[in-house]
C-alpha positions as a printed NumPy array, in Angstrom:
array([[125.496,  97.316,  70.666],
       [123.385,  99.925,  72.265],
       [122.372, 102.953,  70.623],
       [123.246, 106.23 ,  71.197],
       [121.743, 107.659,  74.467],
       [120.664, 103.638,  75.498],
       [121.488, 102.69 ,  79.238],
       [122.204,  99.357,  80.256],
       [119.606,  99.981,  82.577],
       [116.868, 100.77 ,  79.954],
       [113.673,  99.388,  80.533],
       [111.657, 101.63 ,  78.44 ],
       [110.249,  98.645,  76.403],
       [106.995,  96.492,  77.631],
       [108.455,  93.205,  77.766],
       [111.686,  94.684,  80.279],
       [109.278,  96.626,  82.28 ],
       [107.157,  94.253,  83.309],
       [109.403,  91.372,  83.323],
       [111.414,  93.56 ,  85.18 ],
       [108.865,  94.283,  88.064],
       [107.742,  90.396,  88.276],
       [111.105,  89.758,  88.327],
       [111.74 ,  92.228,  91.32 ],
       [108.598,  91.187,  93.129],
       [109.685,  86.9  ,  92.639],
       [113.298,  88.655,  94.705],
       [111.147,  89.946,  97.202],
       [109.02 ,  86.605,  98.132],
       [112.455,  85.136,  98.316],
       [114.244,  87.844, 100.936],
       [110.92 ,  87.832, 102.972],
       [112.481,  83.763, 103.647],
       [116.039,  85.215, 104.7  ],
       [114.811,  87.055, 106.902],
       [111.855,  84.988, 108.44 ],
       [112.809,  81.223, 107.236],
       [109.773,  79.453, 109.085],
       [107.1  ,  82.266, 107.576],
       [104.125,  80.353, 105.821],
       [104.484,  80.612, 101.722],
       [100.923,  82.498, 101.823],
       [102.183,  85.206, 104.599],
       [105.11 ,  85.677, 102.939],
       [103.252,  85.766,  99.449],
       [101.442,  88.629, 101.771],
       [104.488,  90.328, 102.818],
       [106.52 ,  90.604,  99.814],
       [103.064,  92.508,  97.619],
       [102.929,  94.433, 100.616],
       [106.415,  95.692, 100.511],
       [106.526,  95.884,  96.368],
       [102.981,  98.104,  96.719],
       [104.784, 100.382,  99.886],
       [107.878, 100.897,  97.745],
       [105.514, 101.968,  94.394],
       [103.434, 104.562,  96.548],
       [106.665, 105.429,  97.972],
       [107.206, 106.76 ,  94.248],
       [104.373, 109.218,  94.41 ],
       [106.929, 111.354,  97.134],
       [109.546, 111.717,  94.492],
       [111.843, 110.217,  97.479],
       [112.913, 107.811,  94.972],
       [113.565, 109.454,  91.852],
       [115.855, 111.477,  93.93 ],
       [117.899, 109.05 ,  95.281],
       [117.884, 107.261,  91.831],
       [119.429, 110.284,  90.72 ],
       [122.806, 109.436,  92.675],
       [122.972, 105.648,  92.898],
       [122.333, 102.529,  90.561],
       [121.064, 100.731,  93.1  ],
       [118.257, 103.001,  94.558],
       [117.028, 103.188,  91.256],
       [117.281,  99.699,  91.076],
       [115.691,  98.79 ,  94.204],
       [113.489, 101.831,  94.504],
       [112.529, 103.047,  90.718],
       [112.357, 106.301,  89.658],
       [108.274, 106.753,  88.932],
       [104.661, 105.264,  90.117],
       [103.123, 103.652,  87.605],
       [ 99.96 , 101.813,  88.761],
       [100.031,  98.861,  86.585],
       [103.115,  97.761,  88.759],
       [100.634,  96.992,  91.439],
       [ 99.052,  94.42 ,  89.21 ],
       [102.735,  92.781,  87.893],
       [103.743,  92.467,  91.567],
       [101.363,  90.374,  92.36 ],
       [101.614,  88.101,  89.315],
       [105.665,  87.621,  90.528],
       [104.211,  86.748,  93.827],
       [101.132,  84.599,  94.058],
       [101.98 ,  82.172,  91.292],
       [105.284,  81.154,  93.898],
       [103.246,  81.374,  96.699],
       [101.009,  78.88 ,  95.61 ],
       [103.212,  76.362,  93.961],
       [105.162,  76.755,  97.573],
       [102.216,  76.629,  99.513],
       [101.127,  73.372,  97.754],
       [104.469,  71.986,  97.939],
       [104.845,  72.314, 101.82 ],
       [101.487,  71.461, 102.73 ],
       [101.422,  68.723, 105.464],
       [ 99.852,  65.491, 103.463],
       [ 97.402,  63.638, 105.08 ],
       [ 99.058,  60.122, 105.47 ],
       [ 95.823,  57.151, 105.889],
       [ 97.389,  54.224, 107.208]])
């Protein structure tokens, strides 16, 4: 049951913001492969904090909270605010799958 005034879409506590923004970040590194399938886990690692990091500073225009005003799903994949610690939770969605990709892809060296 939510309580009066609660959203479905509240994230006000710690543990749903910032699972919240790893989450979004993990979704990022994954459309970076739909739309370049053959990109190197480490590039795309590099392209999806790039994008998450754009989108945050993007906040700082207000752009965002504007649009979140009118549609679910700008707030959703826009936000509504900057906060700077963001910056640091995209990049823990990111590298650990970049890595664990990167390792499992890497060409083995077969000795024969």
């Amino acid at each position: 049951m939510l309580a009066s005034g609660a959203s479905v879409l509240d994230s006000s506590g710690a543990l749903a913001q910032y699972s919240g923004t790893v989450l979004y970040a993990a979704m990022v590194y994954a459309g970076v492969f739909l739309v370049a399938p053959t990109a190197r886990p480490l590039v795309a690692g590099g392209v999806a904090i790039a994008f998450c990091w754009l989108v945050e500073l993007l906040q700082l225009t207000g752009w965002p909270a504007e649009l979140s005003e009118r549609s679910v799903l700008a707030r959703l994949a826009l936000g509504v605010e900057f906060d700077a610690s963001d910056l640091f939770w995209y990049v823990a969605g990111v590298l650990p799958l970049a890595v664990v990709h990167h390792a499992l892809v890497r060409p083995t060296s077969t000795q024969e």
